[in-house]
ChimeraX commands (.cxc) that place a marker at each C-alpha (Angstrom):
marker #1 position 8.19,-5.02,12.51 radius 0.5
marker #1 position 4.43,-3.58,13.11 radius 0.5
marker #1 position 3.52,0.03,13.50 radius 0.5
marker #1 position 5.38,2.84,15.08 radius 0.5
marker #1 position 4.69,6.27,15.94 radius 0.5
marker #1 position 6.07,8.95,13.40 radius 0.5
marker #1 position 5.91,12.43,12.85 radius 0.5
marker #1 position 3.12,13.99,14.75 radius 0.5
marker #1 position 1.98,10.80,16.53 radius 0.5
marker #1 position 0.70,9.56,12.60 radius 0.5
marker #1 position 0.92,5.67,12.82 radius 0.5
marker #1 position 3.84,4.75,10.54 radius 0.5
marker #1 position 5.06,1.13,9.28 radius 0.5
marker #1 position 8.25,-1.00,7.95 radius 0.5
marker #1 position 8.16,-2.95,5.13 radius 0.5
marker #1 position 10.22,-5.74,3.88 radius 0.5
marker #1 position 12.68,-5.50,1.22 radius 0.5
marker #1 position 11.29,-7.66,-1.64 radius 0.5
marker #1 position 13.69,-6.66,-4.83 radius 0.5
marker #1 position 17.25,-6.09,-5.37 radius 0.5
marker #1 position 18.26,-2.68,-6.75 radius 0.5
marker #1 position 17.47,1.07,-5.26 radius 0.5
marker #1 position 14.28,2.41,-3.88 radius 0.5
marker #1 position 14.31,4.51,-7.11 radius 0.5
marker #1 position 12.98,1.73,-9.21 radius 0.5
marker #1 position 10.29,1.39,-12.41 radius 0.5
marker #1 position 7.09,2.86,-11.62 radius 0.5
marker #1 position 5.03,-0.09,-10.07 radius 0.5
marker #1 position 7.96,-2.05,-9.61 radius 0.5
marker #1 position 8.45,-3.09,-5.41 radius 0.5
marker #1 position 10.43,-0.54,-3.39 radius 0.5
marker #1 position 14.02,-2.09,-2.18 radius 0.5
marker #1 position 14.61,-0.55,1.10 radius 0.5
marker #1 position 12.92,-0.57,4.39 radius 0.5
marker #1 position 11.57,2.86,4.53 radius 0.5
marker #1 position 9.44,4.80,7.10 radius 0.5
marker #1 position 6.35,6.73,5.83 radius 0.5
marker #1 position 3.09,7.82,6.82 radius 0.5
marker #1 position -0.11,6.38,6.65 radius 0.5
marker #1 position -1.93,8.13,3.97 radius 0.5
marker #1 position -4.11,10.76,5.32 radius 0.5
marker #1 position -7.93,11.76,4.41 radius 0.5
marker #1 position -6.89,14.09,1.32 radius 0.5
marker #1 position -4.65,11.47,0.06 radius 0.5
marker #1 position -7.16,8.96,0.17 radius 0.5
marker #1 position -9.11,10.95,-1.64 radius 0.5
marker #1 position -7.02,11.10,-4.74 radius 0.5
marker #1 position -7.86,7.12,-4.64 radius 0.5
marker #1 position -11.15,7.37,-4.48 radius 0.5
marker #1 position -11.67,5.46,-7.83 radius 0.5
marker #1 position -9.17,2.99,-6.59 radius 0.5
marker #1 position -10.45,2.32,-3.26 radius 0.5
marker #1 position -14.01,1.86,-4.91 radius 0.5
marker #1 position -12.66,-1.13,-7.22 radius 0.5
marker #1 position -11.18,-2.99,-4.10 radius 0.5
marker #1 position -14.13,-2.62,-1.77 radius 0.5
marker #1 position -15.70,-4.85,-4.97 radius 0.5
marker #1 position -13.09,-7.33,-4.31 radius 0.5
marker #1 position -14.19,-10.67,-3.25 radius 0.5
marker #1 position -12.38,-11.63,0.02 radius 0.5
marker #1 position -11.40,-7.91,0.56 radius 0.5
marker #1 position -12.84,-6.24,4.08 radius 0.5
marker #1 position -12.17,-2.62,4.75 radius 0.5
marker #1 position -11.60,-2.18,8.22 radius 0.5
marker #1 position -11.03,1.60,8.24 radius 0.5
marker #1 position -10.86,3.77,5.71 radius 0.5
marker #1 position -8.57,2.44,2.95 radius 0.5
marker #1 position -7.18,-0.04,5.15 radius 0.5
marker #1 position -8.34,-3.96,3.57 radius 0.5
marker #1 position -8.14,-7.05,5.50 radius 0.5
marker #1 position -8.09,-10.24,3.95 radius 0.5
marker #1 position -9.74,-12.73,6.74 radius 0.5
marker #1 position -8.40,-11.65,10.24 radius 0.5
marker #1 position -5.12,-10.39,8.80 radius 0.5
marker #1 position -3.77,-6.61,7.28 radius 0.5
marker #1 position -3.37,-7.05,3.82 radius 0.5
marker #1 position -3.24,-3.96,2.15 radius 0.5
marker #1 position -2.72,-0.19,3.15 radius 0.5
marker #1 position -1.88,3.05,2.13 radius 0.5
marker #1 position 1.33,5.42,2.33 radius 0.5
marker #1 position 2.30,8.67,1.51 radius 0.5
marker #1 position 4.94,11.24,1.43 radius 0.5
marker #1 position 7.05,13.66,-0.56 radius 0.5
marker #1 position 7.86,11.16,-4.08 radius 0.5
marker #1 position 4.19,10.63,-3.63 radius 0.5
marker #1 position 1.21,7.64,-2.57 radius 0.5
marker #1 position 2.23,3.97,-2.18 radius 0.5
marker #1 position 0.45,0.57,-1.26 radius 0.5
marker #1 position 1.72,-1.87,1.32 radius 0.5
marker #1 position 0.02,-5.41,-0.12 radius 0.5
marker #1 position 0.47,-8.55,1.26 radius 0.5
marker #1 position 2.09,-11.06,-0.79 radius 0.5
marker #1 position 2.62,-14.15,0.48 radius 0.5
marker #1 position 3.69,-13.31,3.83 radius 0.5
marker #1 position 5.56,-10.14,2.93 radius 0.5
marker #1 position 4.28,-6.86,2.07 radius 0.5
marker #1 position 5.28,-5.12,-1.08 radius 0.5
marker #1 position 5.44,-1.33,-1.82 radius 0.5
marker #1 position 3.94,-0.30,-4.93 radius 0.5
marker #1 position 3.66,3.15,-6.15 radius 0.5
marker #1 position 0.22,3.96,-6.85 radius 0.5
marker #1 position 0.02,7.82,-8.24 radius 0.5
marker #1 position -1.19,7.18,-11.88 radius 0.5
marker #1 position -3.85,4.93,-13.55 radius 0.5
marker #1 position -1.26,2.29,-14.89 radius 0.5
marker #1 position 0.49,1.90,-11.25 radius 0.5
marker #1 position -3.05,1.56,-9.61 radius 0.5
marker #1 position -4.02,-0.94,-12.13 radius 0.5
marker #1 position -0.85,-3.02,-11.58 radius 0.5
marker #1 position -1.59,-2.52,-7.88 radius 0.5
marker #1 position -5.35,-4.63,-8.84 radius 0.5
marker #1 position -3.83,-7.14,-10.96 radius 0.5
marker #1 position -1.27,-7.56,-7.95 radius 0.5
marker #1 position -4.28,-7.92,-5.27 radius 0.5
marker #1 position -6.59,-9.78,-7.88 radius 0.5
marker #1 position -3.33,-12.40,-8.34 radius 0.5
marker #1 position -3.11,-12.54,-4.29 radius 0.5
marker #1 position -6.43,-13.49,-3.94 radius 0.5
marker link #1:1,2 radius 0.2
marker link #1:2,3 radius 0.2
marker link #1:3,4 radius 0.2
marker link #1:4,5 radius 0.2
marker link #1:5,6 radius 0.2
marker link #1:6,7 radius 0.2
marker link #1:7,8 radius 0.2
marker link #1:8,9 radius 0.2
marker link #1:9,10 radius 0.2
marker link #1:10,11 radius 0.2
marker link #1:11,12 radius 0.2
marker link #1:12,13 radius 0.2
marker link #1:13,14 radius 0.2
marker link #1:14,15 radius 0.2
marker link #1:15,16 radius 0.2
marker link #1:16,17 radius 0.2
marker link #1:17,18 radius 0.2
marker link #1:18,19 radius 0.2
marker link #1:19,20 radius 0.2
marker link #1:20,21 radius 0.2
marker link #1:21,22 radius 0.2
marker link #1:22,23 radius 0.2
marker link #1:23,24 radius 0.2
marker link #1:24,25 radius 0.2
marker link #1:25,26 radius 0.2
marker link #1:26,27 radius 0.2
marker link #1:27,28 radius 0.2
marker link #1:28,29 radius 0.2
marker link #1:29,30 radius 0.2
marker link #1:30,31 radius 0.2
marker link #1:31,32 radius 0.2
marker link #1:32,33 radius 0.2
marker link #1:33,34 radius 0.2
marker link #1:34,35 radius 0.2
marker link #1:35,36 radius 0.2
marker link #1:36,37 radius 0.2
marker link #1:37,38 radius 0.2
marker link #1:38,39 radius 0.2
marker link #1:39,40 radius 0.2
marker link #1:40,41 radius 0.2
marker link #1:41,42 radius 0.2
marker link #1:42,43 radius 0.2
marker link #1:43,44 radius 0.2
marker link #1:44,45 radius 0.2
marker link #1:45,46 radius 0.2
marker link #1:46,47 radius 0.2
marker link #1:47,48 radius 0.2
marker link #1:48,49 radius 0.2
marker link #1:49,50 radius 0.2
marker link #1:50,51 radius 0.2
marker link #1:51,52 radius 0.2
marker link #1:52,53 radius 0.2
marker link #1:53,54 radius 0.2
marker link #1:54,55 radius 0.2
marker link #1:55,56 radius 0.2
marker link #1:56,57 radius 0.2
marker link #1:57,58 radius 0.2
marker link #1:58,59 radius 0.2
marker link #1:59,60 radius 0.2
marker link #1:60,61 radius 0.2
marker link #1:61,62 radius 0.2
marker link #1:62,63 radius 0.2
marker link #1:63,64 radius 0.2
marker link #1:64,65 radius 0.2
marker link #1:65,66 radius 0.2
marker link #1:66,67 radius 0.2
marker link #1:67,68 radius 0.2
marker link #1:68,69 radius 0.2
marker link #1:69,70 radius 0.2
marker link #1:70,71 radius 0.2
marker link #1:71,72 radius 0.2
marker link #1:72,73 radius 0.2
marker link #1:73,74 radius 0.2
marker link #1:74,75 radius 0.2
marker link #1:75,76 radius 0.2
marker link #1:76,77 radius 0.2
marker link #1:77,78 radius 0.2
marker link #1:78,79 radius 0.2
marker link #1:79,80 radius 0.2
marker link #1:80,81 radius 0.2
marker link #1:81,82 radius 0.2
marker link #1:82,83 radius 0.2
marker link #1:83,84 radius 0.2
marker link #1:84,85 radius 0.2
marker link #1:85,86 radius 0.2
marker link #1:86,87 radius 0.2
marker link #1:87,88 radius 0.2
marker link #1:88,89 radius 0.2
marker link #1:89,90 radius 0.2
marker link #1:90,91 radius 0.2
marker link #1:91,92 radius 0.2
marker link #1:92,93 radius 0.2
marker link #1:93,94 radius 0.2
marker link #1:94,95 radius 0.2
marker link #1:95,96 radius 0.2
marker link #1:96,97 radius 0.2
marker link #1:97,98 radius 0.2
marker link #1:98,99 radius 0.2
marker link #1:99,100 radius 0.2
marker link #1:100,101 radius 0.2
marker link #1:101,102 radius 0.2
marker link #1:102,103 radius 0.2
marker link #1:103,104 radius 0.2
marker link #1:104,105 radius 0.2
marker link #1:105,106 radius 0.2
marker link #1:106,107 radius 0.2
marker link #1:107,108 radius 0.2
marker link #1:108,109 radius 0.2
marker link #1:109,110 radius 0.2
marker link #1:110,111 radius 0.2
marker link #1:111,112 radius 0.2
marker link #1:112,113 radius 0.2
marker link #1:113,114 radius 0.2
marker link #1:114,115 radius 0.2
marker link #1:115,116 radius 0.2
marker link #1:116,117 radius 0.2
marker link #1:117,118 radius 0.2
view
């Protein structure tokens, strides 16, 4: 399912379920359930700043917009946020995972995840 229209006209995306159990799981681990959020905004991409630095150093890894990577001519990674925090959509395989990435250890299993996809 691609992009809809959320709150305030803010482009907004699904995701598809990758792991059994509840969207409550381990830090890092893949969210469960398909669920609606917001594309992270300017002041939440700022809090990734570090983050966002080390992928733009990626091999194979082209930033189309801000915090928005494309791997060749397809989306492969993107950020969300909302309430329970800031979360990565990456493509894996031909799915896209959400990972939590609000701390230093979930952003570095986010780069071991992309570095692995590549």
């Amino acid at each position: 399912m691609g992009p809809r229209l959320g709150i305030a006209g803010r482009e907004t995306s699904h995701f598809r379920p990758t792991l059994p159990g509840s969207a409550r799981a381990a830090p890092g681990a893949p969210l469960r359930h398909s669920v609606v959020m917001k594309h992270a905004g300017p002041e939440a991409l700022d809090h990734l700043a570090d983050l966002l630095e080390e992928l733009r150093g990626l091999p194979g890894l082209r930033e189309k917009n801000r915090g928005t990577f494309y791997r060749g001519s397809r989306a492969f990674l993107h950020f969300h946020e909302d309430p329970t925090g800031l979360f990565a959509d990456v493509r894996i395989d031909s799915d896209f995972e959400r990972l939590r990435v609000n701390d230093a250890r979930e952003q570095k299993q986010l780069l071991r995840r992309v570095r692995d996809a590549l």
